[in-house]
N, C-alpha and C positions, 0 to 999 in steps of 0.2 A: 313470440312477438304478439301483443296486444293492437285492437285495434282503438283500443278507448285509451284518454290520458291518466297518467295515475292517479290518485288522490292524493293530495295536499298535504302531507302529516304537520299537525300541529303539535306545541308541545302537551295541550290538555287531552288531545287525540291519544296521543302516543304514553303516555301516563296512566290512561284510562286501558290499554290494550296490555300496558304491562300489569296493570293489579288484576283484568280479569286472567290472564296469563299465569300467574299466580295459582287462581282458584280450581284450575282446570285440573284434573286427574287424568288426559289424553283418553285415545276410543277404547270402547268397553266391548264393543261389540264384534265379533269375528270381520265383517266387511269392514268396521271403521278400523281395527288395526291393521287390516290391507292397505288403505287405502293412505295411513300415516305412516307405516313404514316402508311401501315403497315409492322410488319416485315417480311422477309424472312422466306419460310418453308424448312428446311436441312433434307437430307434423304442421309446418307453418306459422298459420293464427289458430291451428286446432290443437286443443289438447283436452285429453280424456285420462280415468288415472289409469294404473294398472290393473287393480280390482276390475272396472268396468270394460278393458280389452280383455283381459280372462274370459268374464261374461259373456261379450261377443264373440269369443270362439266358442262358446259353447263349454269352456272351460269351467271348474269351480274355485272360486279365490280363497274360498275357505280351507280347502285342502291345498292350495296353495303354500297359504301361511302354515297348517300344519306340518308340512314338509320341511320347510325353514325352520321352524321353531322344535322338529322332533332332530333336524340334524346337529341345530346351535346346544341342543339337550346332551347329545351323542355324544360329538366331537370336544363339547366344550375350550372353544377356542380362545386363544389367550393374546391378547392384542389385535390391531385393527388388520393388520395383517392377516394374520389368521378367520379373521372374521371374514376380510374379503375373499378367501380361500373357500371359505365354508361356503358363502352365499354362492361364489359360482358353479362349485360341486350342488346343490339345490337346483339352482338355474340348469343344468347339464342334465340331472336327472331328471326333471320338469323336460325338459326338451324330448329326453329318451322316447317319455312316456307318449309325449305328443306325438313320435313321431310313428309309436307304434299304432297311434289310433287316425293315423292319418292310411297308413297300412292297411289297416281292416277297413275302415271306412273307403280308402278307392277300392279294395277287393269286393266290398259290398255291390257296389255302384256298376260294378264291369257285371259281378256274377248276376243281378236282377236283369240288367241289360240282354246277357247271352241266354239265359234260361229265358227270361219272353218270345226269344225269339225262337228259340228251339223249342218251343210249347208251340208257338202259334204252326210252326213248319210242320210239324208231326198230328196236331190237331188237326188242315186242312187234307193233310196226305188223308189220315183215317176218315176224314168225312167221306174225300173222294169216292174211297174203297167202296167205304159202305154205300155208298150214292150208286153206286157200281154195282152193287150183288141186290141191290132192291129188284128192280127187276126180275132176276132170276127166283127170290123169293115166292113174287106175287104169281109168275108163271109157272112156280112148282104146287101152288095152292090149284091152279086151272087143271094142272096134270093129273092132280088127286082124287077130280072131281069121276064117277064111276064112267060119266060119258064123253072125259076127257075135253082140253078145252075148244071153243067154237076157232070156226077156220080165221073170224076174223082177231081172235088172239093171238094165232100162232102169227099171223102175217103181223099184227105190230110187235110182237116180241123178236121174231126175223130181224125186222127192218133195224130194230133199237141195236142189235146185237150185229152190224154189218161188218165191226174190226176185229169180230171174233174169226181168227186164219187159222186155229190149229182143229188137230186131227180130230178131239175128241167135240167140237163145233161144229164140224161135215156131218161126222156122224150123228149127233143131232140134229140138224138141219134137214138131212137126209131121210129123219124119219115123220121129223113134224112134216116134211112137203109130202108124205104119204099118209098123214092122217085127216090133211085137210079133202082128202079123197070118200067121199063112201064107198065102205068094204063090208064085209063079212066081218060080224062081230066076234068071233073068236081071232082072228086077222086081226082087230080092233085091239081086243086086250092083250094081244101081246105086243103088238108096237107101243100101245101106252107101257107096259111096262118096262121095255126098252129106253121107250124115251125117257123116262123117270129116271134110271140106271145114269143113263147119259146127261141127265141135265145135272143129278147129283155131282158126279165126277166134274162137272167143268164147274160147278157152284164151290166145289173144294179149296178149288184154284184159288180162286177170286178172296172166299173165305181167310185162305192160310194170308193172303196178303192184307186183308182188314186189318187182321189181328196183331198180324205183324205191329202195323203202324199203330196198332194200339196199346202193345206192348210200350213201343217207342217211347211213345206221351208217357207212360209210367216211369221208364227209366230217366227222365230228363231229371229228376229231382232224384234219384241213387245218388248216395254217397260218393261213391268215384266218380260219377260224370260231373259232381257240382266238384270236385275236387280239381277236376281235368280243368275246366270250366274258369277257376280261379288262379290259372297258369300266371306269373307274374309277367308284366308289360314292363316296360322303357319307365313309367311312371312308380312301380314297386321297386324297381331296383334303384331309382335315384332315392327311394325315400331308405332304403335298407342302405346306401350308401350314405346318410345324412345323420342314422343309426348308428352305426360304426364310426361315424367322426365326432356324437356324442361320446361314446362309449371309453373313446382315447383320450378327449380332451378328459373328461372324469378318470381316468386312468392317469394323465398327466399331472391334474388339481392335488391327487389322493398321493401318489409320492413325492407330490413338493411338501404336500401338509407335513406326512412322515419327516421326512428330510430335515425341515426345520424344528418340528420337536427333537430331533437327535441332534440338531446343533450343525448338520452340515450345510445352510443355506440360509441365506441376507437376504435382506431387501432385495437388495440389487440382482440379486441372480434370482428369483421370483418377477422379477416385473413383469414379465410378460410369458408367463409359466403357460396359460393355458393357449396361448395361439402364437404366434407365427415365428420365432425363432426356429422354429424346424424348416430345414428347406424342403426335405423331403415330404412333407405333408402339402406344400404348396403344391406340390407338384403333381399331388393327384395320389403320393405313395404312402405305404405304412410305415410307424415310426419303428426305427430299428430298438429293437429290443433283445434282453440276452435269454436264452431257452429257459424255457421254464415256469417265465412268470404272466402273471396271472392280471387280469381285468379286475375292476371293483368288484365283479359279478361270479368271478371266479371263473371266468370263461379264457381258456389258455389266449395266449397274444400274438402265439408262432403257429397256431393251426390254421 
């Protein structure tokens, strides 16, 4: 529907559009034969052609028309019949393809989703750790030291480390509160060396768990976790079932085509070949077919 009035044809108009009509040799160019053979899509007062809805899918019209034109090559169909046969087997495998990149492209979309997020989780956990054994670090540099560290290190290493409950934490604990004591310096170097013993051991702990998470952060990107990762949703399975309803109707197109080169099918019994005379497909089900046979793709029809 237009929003402007027509133009007036006159008869010097209309004479003048037949001789240039005449001179024209139609498009030469791959988008201009898109764009003349097929028709217009109408949405109201809007209309854009098909070439340019390819385009904005992100589609190419050029490989478009190649498809068309390597199946009209192929099949060489013989009447308008046939012709319409052939264009919707094209349209059907056009659709296939779309619909497998509609496929990959949501599995993209979910997998960059779940892996940021399982980066960021595993990245914080290993900061923590390591946030966590600093400490124990800088207090085993104090330990090293020949005269061992001053009382008022042990008391803020103490303090920082107050949700340390297990055994091998007493036991440390128990010896730093006897170093901040003046002793007899052979007395001296054996609690340092004790303590050392003991800070190592509980530094292990804390260690095995760093590494842990940092292992993590590495495995988020293995092969099998990005595999696990690309589990199909509600939105894969509707598109793999939209898949499969190409796959039949294209399986329906290609034994009408047969059927009528061998002479067993009319007009009339094709009219409406690639959709809804089956009730069983309305319904959500598979077309009954007899064992054996095969998909355009050569993919069984009864597995």
């Amino acid at each position: 529907m237009s929003l402007t009035e027509p133009r007036e044809m006159t008869e010097k108009n209309l004479a003048a559009h037949q001789a240039n009509g005449q001179k024209s040799r139609g498009p030469v160019t791959p988008r201009g034969k898109v764009n003349s053979s097929l028709s217009n899509l109408r949405h109201g007062f809007y209309a854009e052609s098909r070439a340019e809805v390819l385009a904005a899918l992100g589609e190419e019209p050029e490989q478009y028309l190649e498809l068309m034109e390597s199946l009209q090559d192929d099949l060489a169909p013989r009447g308008s019949l046939e012709v319409n046969l052939v264009k919707q087997m094209g349209e059907s495998l056009w659709s296939m393809e779309r619909a497998r990149r509609m496929q990959e492209g949501q599995a993209l979309k979910r997998l960059e989703v779940r892996v940021l997020a399982e980066q960021k989780q595993a990245t914080e956990l290993a900061a923590d750790a390591f946030d966590t054994l600093q400490p124990f670090q800088q207090f085993e540099k104090a330990l090293a030291r020949r005269a061992g560290p001053t009382p008022e290190e042990i008391e803020e290493f103490v303090e920082g480390q107050d949700e340390e409950e297990s055994e091998e934490a007493k036991e440390l604990f128990d010896l730093l509160d006897s170093l901040k004591k003046p002793g007899e310096e052979k007395t001296r170097k054996d609690e340092l060396r004790q303590a050392r013993r003991a800070l190592r051991k509980l530094m292990e702990q804390h260690e095995s768990v760093a590494w842990h998470f940092s292992r993590q952060l590495e495995r988020v990107h293995w092969p099998e976790n990005l595999a696990a990762l690309m589990a199909p949703m509600e939105g894969s399975q509707m598109m793999q079932r939209m898949e499969d309803s190409n796959v039949r109707r294209l399986w329906r197109l290609t034994t009408t085509l047969i059927r009528i080169r061998q002479g067993g099918m009319t007009q009339k019994d094709v009219k409406n070949a690639d959709r809804s005379g089956y009730v069983a497909e309305n319904k959500g089900q598979h077309d009954t077919m007899s064992d054996g046979e095969t998909d355009i793709l050569g993919n069984s029809v009864n597995g």
